[in-house]
C-alpha positions in Angstrom: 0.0 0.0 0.0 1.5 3.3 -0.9 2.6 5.8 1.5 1.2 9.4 1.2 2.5 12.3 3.5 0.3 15.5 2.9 2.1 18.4 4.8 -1.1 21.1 5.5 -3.8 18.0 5.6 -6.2 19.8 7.8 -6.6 22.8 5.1 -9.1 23.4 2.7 -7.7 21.3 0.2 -5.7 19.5 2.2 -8.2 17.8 4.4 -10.1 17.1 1.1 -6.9 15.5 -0.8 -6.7 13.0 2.3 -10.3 11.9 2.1 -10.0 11.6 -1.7 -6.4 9.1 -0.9 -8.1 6.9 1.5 -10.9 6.5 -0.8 -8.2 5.3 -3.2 -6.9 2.9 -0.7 -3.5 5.0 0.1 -2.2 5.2 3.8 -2.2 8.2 4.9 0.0 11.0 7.4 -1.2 14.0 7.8 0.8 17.1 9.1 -0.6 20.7 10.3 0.8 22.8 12.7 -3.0 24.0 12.9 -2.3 27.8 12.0 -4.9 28.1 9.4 -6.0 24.4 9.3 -8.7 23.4 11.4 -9.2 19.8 13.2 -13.0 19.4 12.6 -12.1 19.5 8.9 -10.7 15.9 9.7 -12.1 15.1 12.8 -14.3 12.1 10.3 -11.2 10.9 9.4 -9.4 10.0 13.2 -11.2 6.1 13.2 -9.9 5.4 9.7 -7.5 3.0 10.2 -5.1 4.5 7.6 -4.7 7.8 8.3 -2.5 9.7 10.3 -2.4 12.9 12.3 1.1 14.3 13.2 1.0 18.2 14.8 4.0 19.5 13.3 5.3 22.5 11.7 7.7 21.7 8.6 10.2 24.4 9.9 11.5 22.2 11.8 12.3 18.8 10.0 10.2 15.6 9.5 11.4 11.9 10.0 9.2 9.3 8.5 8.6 6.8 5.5 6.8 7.6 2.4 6.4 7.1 -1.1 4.7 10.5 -2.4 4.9 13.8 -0.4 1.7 16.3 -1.3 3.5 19.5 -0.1 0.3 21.9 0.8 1.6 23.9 3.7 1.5 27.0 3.7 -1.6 29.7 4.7 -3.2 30.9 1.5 -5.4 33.6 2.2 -4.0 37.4 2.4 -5.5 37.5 5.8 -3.4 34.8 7.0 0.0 34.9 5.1 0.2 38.7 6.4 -0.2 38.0 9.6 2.9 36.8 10.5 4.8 37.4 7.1 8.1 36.1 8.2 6.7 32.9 9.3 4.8 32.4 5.9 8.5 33.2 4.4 10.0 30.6 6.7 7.2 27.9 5.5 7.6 28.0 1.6 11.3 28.1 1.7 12.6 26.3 4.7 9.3 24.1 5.1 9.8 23.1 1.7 14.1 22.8 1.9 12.5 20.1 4.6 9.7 18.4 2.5 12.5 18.4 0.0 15.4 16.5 2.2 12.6 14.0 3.3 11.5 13.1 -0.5 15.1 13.2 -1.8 16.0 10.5 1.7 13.1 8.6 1.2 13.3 8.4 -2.8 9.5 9.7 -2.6 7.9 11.8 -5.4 6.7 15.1 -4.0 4.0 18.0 -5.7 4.5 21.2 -4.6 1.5 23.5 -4.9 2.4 26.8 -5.9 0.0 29.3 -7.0 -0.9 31.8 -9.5 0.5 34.4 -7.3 4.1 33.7 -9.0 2.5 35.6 -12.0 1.9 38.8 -9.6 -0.1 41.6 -11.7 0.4 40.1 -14.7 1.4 41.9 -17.9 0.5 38.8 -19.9 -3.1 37.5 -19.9 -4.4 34.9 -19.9 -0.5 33.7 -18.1 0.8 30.8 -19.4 3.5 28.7 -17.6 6.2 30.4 -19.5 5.2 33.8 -18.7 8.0 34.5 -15.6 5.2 37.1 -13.9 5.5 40.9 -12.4 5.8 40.4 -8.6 6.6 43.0 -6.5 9.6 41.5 -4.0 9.0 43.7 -1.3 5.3 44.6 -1.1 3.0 43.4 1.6 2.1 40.4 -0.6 5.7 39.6 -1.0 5.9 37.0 1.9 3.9 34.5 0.0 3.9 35.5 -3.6 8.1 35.5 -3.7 7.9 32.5 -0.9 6.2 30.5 -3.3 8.7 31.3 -6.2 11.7 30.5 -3.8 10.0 27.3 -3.4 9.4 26.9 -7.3 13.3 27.7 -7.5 14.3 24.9 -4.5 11.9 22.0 -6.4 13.8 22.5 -9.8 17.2 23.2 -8.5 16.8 19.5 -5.6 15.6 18.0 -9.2 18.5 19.4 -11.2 21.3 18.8 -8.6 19.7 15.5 -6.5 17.5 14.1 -9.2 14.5 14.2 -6.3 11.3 13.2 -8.7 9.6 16.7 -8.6 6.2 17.9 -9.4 4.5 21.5 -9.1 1.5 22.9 -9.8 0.8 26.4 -9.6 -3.1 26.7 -8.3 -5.5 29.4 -9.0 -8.6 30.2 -7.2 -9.9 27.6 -5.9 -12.8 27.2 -3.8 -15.5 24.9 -1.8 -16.6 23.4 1.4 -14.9 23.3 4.4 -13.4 27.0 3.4 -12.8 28.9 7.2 -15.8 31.4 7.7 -13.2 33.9 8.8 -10.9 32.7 5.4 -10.6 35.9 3.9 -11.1 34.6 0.5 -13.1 36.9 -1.7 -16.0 33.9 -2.3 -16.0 32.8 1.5 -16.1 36.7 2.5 -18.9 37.3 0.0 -21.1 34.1 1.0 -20.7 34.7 4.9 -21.5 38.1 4.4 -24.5 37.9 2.5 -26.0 34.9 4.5 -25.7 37.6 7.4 -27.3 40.2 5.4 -24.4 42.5 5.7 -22.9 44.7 3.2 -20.7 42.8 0.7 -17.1 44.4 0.7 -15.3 45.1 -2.8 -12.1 46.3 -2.8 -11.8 48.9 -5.5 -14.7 49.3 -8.2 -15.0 45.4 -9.0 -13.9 45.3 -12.2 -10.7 42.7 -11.1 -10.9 39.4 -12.6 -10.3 36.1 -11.0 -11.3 32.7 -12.4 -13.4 30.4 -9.5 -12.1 26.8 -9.7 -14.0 23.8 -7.7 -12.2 21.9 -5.6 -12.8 18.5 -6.4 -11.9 19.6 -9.8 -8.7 20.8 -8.8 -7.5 17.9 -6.5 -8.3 16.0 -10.1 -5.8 18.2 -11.4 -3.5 18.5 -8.6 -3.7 14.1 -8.9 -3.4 13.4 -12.3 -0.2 16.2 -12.0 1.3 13.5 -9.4 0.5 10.5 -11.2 2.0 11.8 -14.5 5.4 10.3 -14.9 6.9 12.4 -17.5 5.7 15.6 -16.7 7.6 18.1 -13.9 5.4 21.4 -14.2 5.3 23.9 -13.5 1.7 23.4 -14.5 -1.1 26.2 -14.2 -4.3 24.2 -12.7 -7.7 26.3 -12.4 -10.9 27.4 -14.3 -9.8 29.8 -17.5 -13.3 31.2 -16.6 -13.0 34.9 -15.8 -15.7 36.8 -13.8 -15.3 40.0 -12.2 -15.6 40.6 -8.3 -18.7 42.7 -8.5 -20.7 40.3 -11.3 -19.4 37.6 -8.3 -20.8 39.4 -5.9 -24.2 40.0 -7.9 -24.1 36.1 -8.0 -23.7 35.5 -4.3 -26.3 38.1 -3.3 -29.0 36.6 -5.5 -28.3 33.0 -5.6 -28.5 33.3 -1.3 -32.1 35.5 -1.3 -29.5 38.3 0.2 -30.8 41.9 1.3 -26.8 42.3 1.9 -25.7 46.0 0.2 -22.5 46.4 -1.8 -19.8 48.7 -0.4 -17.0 50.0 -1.9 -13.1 50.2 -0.1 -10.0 51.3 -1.5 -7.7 49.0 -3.4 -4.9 47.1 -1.7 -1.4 47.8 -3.0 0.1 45.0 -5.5 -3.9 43.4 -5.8 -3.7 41.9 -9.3 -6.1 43.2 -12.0 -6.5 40.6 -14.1 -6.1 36.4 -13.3 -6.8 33.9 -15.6 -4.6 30.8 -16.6 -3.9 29.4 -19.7 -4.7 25.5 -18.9 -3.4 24.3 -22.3 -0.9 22.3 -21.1 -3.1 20.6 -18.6 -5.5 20.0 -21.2 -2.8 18.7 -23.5 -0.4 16.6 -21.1 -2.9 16.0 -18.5 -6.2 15.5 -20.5 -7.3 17.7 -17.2 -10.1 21.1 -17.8 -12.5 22.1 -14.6 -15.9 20.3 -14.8 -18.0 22.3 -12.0 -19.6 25.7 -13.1 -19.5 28.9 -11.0 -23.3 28.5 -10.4 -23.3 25.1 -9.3 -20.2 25.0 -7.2 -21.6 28.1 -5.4 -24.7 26.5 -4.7 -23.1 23.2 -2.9 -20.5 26.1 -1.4 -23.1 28.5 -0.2 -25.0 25.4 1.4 -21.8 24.3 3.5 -21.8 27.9 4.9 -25.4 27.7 5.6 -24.7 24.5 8.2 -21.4 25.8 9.1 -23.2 28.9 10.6 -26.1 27.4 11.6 -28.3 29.0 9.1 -30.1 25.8 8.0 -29.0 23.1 10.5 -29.9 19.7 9.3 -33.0 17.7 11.1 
């Protein structure tokens, strides 16, 4: 039975990638140091008799036995990753020097997710994988988007030097249950805020684009990424969809019954204007493309939030 560490397996995504394995008959570890992770998002999983909770923070170095490393950690929202920006510096480049030791050790494979935010405010749209970005290195963004490209660096320079079997995936937008209510992510904000009927905050007039990706589509993606023997990455993974934030926000408010307002508030610095990958090589090498639409991955997203605040508890 193969092996599977996921570093970050009480996230989002993580937590969903480990229920996915053990459906597939992996054994599974999971790490979190349970900064932005959360316990009840796994709490289903502690009777399974193949997976595995370790607390531990991947700063500090990890000593066990796999095959495949799914290297997740790292906080993803801008709420989070600023909070302590030094830390979130310390988790992509020396969490993932770490992850790296272990899978080069342990001969294991190991997928890194990146993210889109290599690409900063891109000058190139939609960004393909060859497009090298516009980042700004010491903006308040900085901690995560030039973490992850330290990271990107590392995988590709372990695989040049150690021949360590490396994978990454650079992730955009991605959303679904078990989000945090407080994530911080514009379609968690926006559903949490109109289920509470208060005003739905847009930063600037709205006219950003991002490009909404389901999860289980993307841990399809991020699979059949780590199952592909030929192919290293980077590879862009997410919907080539774009909506604005205020058409979003439209969305949410009426799909939900909402009597929420829209406000307006200034702009952050370095907040990208325009996102949306080029998934051709995914299509092409991975025979991967999203499947979910916005509308009905909203409505299974916007019903999670429902339970998770009590809005509609089940009988």
């Amino acid at each position: 039975m193969e092996r599977i560490l996921i570093t970050g397996g009480a996230g989002f995504l993580g937590s969903q990638l480990c229920s996915f394995l053990l459906d597939q008959k992996k054994d599974i570890i999971c790490t979190d140091n349970f900064f932005s992770g959360d316990k009840e998002n796994i709490r289903h999983l502690f009777s399974h008799p193949y997976f595995e909770l370790i607390r531990h923070d991947i700063i500090h170095p990890l000593f066990v036995e796999v095959d495949k490393i799914y290297h997740l950690a790292c906080p993803a929202s801008p709420i989070h990753y600023q909070y302590n920006a030094i830390k979130t510096v310390k988790t992509n480049v020396m969490g993932t020097i770490n992850m790296l030791g272990l899978a080069k050790r342990t001969q294991a494979r190991i997928l890194f997710t990146s993210t889109s935010e290599v690409y900063g405010d891109p000058e190139v749209h939609p960004q393909p994988e060859a497009y090298w970005g516009h980042v700004n290195p010491i903006g308040l963004r900085s901690c995560y988007d030039e973490g992850k490209r330290v990271a990107e660096t590392l995988m590709m320079d372990y695989h040049r030097q150690n021949n360590v079997d490396i994978k990454i995936a650079r992730v955009f937008n991605t959303y679904g249950p078990k989000m945090a209510v407080k994530d911080g992510r514009v379609i968690s904000n926006f559903i949490v805020q109109a289920l509470k009927n208060e005003p739905l905050t847009i930063f600037g007039e709205g006219r950003q684009t991002r490009s909404f990706c389901y999860v289980t589509d993307m841990l399809q993606g991020i699979i059949a990424l780590m199952e592909q023997d030929d192919l290293r990455g980077p590879i862009n993974l997410g919907n080539p969809k774009e909506h604005t934030i205020l058409e979003l926000a439209k969305k949410i408010i009426h799909m939900t019954g909402s009597s929420s307002p829209i406000i307006h508030k200034p702009l952050p610095s370095d907040d990208p204007v325009r996102r949306c990958p080029d998934i051709s090589t995914a299509r092409k090498k991975l025979g991967w493309e999203p499947r979910v639409g916005l509308e009905e991955g909203l409505e299974k997203t916007i019903r999670y939030f429902k339970e998770k605040l009590n809005l509609n508890p089940r009988k």
